[in-house]
C-alpha positions as CSV (number, residue, x, y, z in Angstrom):
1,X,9.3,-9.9,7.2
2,X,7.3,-12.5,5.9
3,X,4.4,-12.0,7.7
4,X,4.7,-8.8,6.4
5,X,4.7,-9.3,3.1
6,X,1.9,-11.8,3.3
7,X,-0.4,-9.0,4.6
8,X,1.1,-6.7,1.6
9,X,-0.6,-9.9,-0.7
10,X,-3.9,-9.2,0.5
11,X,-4.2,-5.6,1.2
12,X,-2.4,-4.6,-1.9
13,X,-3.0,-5.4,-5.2
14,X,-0.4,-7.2,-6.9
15,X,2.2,-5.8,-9.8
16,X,-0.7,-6.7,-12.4
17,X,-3.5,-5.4,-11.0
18,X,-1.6,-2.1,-10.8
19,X,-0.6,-2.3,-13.9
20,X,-4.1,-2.5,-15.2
21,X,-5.4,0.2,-13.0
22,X,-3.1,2.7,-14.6
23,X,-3.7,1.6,-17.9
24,X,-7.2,1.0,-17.6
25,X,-7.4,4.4,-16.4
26,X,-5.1,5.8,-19.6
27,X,-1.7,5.9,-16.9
28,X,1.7,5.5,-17.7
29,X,3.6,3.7,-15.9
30,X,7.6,3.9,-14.8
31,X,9.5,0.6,-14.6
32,X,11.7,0.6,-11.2
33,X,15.2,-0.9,-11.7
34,X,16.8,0.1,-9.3
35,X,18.8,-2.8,-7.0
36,X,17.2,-4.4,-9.4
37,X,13.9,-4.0,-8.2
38,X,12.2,-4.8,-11.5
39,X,9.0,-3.6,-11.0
40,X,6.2,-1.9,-13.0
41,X,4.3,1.5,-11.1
42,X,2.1,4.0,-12.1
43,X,4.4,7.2,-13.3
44,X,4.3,9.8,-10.5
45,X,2.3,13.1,-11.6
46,X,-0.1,10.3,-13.2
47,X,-3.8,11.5,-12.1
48,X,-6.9,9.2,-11.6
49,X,-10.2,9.6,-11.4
50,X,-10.3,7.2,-8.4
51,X,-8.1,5.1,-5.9
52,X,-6.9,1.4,-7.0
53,X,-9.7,-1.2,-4.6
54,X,-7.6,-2.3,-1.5
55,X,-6.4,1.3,-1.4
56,X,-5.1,2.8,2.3
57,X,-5.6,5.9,3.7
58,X,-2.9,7.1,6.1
59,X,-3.4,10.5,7.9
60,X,-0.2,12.8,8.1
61,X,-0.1,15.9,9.7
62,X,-3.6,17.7,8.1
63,X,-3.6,15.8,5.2
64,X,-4.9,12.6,3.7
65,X,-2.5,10.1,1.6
66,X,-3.7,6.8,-0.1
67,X,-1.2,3.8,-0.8
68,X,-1.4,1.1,-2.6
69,X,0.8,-1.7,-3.9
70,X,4.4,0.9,-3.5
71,X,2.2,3.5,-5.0
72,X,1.6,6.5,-3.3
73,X,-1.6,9.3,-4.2
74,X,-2.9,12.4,-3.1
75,X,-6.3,14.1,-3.7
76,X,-5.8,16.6,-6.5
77,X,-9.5,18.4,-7.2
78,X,-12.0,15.4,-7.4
79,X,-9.4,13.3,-8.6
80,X,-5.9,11.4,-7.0
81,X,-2.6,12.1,-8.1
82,X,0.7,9.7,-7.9
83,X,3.4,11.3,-5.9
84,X,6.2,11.0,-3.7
85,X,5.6,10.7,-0.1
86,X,6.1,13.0,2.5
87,X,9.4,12.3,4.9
88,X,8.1,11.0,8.3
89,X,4.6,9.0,7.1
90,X,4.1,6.0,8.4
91,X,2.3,3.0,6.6
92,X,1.4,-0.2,8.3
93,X,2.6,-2.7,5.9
94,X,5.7,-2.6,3.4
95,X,4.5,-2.3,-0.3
96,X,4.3,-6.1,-2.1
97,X,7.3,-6.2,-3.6
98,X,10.0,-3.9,-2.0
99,X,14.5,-4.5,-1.2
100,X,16.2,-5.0,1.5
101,X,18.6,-3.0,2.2
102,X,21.7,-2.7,4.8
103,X,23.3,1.1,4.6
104,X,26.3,1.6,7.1
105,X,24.9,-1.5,8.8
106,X,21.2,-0.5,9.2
107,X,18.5,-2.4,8.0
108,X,16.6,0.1,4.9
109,X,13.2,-1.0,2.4
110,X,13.2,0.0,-0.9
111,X,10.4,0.1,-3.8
112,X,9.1,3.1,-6.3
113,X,12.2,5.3,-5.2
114,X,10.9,5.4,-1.8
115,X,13.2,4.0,1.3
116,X,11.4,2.9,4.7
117,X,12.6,1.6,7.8
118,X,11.1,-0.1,11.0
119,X,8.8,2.5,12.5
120,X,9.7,3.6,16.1
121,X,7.8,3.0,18.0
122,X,6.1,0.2,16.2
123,X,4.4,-1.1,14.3
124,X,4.6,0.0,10.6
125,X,7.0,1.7,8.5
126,X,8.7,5.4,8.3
127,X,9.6,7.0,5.0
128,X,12.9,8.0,5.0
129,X,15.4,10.0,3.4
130,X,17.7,8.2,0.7
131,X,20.8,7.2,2.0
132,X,23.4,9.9,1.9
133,X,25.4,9.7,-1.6
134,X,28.3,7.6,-0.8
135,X,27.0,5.8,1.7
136,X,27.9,2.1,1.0
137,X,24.5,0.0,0.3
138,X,24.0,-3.5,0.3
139,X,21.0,-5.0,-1.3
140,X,20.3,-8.0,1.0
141,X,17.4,-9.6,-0.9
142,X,14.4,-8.9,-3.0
143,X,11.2,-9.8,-2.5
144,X,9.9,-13.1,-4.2
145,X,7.3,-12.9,-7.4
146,X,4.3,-12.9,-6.1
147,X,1.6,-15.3,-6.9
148,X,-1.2,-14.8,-8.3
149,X,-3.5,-12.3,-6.5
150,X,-6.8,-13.5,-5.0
151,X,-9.5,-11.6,-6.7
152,X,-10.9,-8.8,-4.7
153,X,-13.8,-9.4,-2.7
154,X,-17.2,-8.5,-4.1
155,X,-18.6,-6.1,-1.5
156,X,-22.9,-6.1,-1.5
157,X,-24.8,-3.1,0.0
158,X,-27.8,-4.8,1.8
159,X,-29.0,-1.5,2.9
160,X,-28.6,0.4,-0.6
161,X,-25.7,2.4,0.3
162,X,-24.3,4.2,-2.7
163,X,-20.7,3.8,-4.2
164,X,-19.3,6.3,-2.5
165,X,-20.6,5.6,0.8
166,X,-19.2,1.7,0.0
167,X,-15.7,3.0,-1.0
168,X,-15.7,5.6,2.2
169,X,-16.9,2.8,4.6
170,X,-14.4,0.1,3.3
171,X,-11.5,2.7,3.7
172,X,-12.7,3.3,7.3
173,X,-12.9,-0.7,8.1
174,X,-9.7,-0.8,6.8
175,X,-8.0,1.6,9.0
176,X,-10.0,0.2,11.8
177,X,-8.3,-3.1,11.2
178,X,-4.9,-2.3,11.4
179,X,-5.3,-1.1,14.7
180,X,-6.5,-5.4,16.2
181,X,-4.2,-7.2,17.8
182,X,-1.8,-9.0,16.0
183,X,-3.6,-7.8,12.8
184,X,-0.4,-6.5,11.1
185,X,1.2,-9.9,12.4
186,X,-1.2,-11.8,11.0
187,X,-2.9,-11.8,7.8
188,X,-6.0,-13.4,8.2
189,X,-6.9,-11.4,11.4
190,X,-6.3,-7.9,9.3
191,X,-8.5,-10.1,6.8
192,X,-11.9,-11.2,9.3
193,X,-11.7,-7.5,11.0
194,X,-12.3,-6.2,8.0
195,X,-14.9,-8.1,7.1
196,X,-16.9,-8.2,10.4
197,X,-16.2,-4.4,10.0
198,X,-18.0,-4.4,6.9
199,X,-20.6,-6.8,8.2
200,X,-21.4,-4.1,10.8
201,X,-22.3,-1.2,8.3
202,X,-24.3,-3.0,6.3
203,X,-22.7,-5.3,3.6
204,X,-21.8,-9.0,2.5
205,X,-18.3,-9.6,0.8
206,X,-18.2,-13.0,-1.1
């Protein structure tokens, strides 16, 4: 779990730099209580002209989803809009701050109104269903604060490539990088695949 959340740190963007993403892009945002989560997100049905930086893009069925920091977004026209996930999609990494949960015995996450639980077979995470009402739920610990978040990289085109071939290729090395071994173990692995990724197509990040 730890491990996991450290990757969460630097894929995601922390509680703040959500926060200012929605409001930078005129969002509201919805503040999650629940198990006493505490935590700020951008109000589902929100739309944005683009995708928070550290965004990632998980495939399900024939469509395209985009997570970031417990967030969830779809495209809607040329822009993304906050929603609820689908049942059954699976994410590599648990959002930055999240729950643990045990219902009837089994281990649950929970962040944004959306429950996961261990992918099978591994690795990543399935959203699931809420617990049935009545079920009896324990909340077995909340993830720390987080830290201060590390500034995100500052990606250079050598070769010229425009903005949206920059965002398109970063999404790509970041789906390529959660498929190395021991990536999703291991934070700074995820961290240099993604950069020699990068290095590959064309760019520096500083």
């Amino acid at each position: 779990m730890k491990s996991a959340r450290n990757i969460a740190l630097l894929l995601s963007a922390s509680l703040l730099s959500a926060a200012a993403f929605a409001h930078g892009h005129g969002g509201r945002m919805f503040y999650d209580t629940h198990y006493h989560h505490n935590h700020y997100y951008p109000a589902r049905g929100y739309v944005s002209v683009g995708l928070p930086v550290g965004a990632i893009s998980v495939g399900f069925g024939h469509e395209r989803y985009w997570f970031h920091g417990g967030a969830w977004y779809r495209p809607y026209g040329s822009s993304f809009r906050v929603i609820m996930p689908p049942l059954g999609i699976v994410i590599p990494i648990l959002p930055s701050a999240y729950v643990s949960l045990s219902v009837g015995g089994l281990p649950y996450y929970y962040a944004n109104g959306v429950y996961y639980t261990a992918a099978v077979p591994g690795p990543g995470y399935t959203v699931v269903a809420p617990p049935q009402e009545g079920a009896v739920v324990q909340a077995a610990a909340v993830a720390p604060a987080l830290p201060p978040p590390k500034p995100d990289p500052v990606i250079y085109p050598r070769n010229g490539q425009s903005s949206a071939q920059t965002e398109a290729d970063r999404q790509d090395c970041n789906r390529w990088a959660t498929t190395q071994p021991t990536a999703m173990n291991d934070a700074s692995v995820f961290n240099r695949a993604v950069e020699a990724c990068m290095d590959g197509r064309g760019y520096s990040m500083r």
